[in-house]
C-alpha positions in Angstrom: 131.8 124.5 38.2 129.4 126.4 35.9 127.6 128.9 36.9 124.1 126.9 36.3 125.3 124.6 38.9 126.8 126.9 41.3 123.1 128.9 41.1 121.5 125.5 41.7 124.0 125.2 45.0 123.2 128.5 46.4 119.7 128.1 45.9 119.6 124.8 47.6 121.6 126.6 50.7 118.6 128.8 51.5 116.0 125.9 50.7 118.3 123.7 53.6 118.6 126.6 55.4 114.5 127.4 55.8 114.5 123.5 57.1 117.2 123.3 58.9 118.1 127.0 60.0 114.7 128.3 60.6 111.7 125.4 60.6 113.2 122.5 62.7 114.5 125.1 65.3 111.3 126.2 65.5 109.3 123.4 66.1 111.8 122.2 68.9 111.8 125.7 70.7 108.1 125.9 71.2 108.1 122.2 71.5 110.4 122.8 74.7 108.5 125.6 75.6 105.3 123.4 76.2 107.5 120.5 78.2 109.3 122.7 80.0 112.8 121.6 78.9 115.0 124.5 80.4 118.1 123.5 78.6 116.9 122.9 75.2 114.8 126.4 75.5 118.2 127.6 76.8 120.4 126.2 74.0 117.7 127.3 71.1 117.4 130.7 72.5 121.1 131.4 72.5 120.8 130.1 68.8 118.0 132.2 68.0 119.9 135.1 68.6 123.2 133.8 66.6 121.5 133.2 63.5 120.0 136.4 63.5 123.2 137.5 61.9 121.3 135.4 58.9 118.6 137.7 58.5 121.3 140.3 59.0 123.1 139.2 55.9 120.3 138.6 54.0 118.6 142.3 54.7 122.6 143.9 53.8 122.4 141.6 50.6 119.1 143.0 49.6 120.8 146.4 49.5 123.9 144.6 47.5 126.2 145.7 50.6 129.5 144.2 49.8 129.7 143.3 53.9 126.5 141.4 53.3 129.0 138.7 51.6 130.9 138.8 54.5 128.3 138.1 57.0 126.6 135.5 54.9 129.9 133.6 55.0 130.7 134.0 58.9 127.1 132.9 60.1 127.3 129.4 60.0 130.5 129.3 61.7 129.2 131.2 64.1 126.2 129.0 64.3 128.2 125.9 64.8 129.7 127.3 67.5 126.6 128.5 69.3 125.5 125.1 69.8 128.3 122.9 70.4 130.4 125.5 72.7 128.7 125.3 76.3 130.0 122.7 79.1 126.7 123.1 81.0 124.5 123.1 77.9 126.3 120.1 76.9 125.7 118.0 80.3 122.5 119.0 80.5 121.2 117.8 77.2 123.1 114.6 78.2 121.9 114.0 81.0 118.1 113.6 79.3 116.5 111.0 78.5 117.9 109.8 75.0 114.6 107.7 74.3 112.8 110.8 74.3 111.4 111.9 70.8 112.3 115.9 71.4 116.0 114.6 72.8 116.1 112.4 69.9 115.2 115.1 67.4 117.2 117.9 69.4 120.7 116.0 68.6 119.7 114.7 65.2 118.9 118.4 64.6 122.4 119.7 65.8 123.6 117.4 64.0 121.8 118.3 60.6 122.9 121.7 61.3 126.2 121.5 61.7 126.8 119.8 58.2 124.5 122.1 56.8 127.0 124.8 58.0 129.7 123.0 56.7 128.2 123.4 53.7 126.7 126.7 53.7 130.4 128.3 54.5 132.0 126.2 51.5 129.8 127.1 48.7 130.0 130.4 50.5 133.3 131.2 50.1 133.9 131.8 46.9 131.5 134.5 47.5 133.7 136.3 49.3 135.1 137.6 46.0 132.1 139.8 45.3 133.1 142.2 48.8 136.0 144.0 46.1 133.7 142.4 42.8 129.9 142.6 43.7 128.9 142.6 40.1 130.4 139.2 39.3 127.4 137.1 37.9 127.6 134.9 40.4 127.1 137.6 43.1 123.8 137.9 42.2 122.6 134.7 42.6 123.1 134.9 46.7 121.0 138.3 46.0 118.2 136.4 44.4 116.2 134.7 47.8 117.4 137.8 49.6 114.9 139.9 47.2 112.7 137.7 47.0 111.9 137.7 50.9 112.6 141.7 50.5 109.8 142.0 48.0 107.5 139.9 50.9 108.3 142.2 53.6 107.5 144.9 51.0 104.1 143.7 50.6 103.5 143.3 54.2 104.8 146.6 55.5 102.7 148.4 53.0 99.4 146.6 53.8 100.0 147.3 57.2 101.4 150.8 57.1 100.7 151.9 53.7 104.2 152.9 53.5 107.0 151.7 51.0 109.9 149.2 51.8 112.6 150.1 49.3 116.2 148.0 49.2 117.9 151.0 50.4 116.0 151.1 54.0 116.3 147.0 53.7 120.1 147.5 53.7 119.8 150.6 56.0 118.2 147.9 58.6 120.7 145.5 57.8 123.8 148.3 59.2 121.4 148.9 62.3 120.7 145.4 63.3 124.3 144.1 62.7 126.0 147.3 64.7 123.5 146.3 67.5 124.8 142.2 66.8 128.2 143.8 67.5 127.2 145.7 69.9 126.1 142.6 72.0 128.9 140.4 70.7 131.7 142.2 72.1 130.0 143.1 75.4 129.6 139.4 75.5 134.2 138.7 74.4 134.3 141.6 76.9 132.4 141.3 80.3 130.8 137.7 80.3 133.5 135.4 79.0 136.2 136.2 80.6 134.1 135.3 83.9 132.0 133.2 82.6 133.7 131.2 80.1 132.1 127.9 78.2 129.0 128.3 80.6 126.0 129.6 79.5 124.6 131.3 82.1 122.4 133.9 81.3 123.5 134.4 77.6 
């Protein structure tokens, strides 16, 4: 594969992933949220806070944190499981009117999602090389959105605080938020599964 066309892949991954990772999950949260679909609301909530490690990976990448790769690579498997993994989620959502445009467009969308994983972690993995080689060439091109959405933030924290947003403190962020991702995912293997196991609950 040349690197022209590998660039073009990567790039496509975050254009899917703002559809499919970030818009359509949006729309069917607060579209739950206004017909009071307790399970769906339920299910995208537990995603919302699963994909975080997205954001996570792209704030660590901004910084060129070789763990960033890492991350990036481990979040959609992560995501697939999020969504496919509870029993009660899962009878729930079938137990809902399948005619329904939001049921419809709930299970085309974790559908959509899943392949887009899929494919997110393949293209990923040959990113993996850059955690011992982060100045391979094609290393930077999973930097490139990563700045891009740095050099946003930038402009929005300095015309609401007047203050600077450098790549350092973007990657200094990054370590916080995934420590407290951590943090929250072993108290989770720890104290809730082993009681809980493949039900929700209060996740």
């Amino acid at each position: 594969m040349t690197e022209i066309s590998y660039r073009s892949l990567v790039w496509l991954i975050y254009r899917l992933g703002a559809t499919f990772a970030f818009g359509l999950p949006l729309v069917l949260f607060i579209w739950a949220a206004i017909k009071q679909e307790p399970s769906i609301t339920r299910l995208l909530s537990i995603y919302w806070k699963v994909s975080s490690l997205i954001l996570i990976s792209m704030l660590l990448l901004t910084g060129n944190s070789p763990i960033g790769y890492l991350t990036s690579f481990l979040s959609p498997l992560i995501i697939i499981l999020s969504i496919w993994f509870w029993i009660d989620l899962n009878e729930e959502l079938q137990e809902l009117p399948q005619r329904k445009p939001l049921t419809f467009l709930l299970k085309a969308w974790r559908w959509s999602i899943s392949i887009f994983c899929c494919l997110y972690a393949t293209i990923s993995f040959a990113s993996l090389n850059c955690i011992n080689d982060k100045e391979a060439i094609y290393c930077s091109y999973w930097r490139e959105a990563p700045l891009g959405l740095n050099q946003l933030i930038k402009n929005i924290f300095y015309f609401l605080f007047g203050a600077s947003w450098t790549e350092t403190l973007s990657a200094f962020m990054g370590y916080l938020t995934l420590i407290i991702y951590l943090v929250g995912l072993i108290q989770w293997c720890i104290t809730r599964f082993p009681k809980q196991g493949r039900i929700a609950g209060d996740f």
